[in-house]
C-alpha positions, -999 to 999 in steps of 0.1 A, spaced: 0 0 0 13 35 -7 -3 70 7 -10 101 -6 -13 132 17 -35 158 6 -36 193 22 -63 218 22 -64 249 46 -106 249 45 -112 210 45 -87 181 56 -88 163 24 -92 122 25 -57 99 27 -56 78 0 -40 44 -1 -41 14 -31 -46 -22 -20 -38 -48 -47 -60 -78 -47 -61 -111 -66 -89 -120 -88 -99 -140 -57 -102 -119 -31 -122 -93 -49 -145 -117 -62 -151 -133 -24 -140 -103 0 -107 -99 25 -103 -79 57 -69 -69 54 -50 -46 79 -38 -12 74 -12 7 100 -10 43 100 16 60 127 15 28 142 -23 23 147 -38 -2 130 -75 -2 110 -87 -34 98 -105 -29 61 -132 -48 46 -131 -49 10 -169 -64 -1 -175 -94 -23 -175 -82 -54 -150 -53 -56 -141 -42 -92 -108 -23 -99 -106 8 -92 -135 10 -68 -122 27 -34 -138 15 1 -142 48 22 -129 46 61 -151 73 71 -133 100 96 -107 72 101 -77 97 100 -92 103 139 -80 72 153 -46 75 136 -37 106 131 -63 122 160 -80 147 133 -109 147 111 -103 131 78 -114 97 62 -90 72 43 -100 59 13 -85 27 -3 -84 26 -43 -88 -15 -51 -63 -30 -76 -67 -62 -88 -39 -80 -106 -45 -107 -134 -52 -140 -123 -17 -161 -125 -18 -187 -153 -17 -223 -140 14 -236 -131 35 -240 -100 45 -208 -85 82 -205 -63 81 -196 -28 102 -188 0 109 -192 41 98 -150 33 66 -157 23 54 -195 29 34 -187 58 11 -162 38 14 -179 3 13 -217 17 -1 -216 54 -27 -186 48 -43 -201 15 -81 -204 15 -72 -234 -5 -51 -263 -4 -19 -263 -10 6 -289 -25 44 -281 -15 71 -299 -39 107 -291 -15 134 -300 -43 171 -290 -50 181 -283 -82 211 -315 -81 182 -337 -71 177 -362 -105 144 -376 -86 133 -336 -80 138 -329 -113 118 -359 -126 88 -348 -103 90 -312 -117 70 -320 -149 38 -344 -129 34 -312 -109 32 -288 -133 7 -310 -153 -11 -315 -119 -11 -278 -117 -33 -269 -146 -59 -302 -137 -63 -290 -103 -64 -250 -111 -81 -230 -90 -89 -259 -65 -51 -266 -54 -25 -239 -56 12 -256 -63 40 -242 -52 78 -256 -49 103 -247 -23 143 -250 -34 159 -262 0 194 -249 -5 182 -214 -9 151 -218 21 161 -240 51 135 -230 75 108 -240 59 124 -274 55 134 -275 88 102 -267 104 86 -296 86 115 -323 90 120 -326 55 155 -345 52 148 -365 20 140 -351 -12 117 -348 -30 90 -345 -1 60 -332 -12 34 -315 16 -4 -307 11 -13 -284 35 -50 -278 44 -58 -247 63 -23 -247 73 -15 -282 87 -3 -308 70 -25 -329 53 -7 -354 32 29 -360 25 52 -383 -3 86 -386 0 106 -399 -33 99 -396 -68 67 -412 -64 35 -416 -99 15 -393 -107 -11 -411 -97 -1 -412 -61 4 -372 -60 -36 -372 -75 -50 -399 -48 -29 -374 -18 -46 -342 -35 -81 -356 -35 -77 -370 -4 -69 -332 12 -99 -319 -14 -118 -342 6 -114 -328 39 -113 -290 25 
């Protein structure tokens, strides 16, 4: 988010911040969390929120600036991502992995692992079946050890699908594809 300042002698004139959004969360709704010299307003976007519509906190600049003044939020919304497996990072695998409001299949992998590299194409092709319904991301261990750590993965390729954060199935090896597709609809199951 980014701000804006406007000043007017007669009228304090709005804040204005811009909130990016995925396809997803403008279609359904999010309550995210804006901080402001170090108070914090929680904003509820609607269902339904088109780009460019802005969500008015009315006279919000009094509980974090302590004048009169509202805060409006412009909504982006960027472009769905195209199916696929997306990289992610000990930065952000709580809020891409463990925050999903869908499950979430985890490939950890090394680029010197032959068995990781012969997994690499069942995912992606699992990826676009399952779009939408399971987000696939992969994890290079060399480059991200606490995430690996955290979950005690010491052989690779493991592959994790979380659920609302936990762990809901695991594989370890270069296992078929049609294992990987009986451990996602097992977690679709209990979605």
């Amino acid at each position: 988010m980014s701000a804006t300042d406007h000043s007017n002698s007669n009228q304090p004139e709005p804040v204005t911040y811009e909130l990016t959004l995925t396809e997803r969360e403008a279609q359904s709704g999010v309550t995210r969390v804006l901080t402001r010299n170090n108070k914090r307003i929680e904003v509820k976007v609607p269902p339904a929120t088109r780009k460019g519509q802005t969500v008015l906190l009315r006279n919000a600049l009094k509980l974090t600036d302590d004048v009169e003044g509202d805060i409006l939020i412009r909504i982006l919304v960027k472009a769905s991502e195209k199916p696929g497996v997306q990289v992610v990072a000990d930065a952000n695998f709580e809020a891409e992995v463990l925050k999903a409001p869908i499950p979430v299949l985890v490939d950890f992998w090394a680029p010197w692992c032959g068995p990781c590299r012969a997994l690499a194409p069942l995912t992606e092709r699992l990826a676009k079946e399952y779009a939408g319904r399971v987000k696939f991301c992969k994890l290079n261990i060399d480059e991200n050890p606490l995430a690996s750590r955290k979950y005690q993965v010491v052989s690779i390729p493991t592959v994790l699908v979380f659920n609302h954060g936990q762990i809901a199935e695991m594989s370890t090896g270069a296992v078929p594809v049609e294992e990987l597709r009986a451990r996602i609809d097992a977690a679709l199951q209990r979605a």
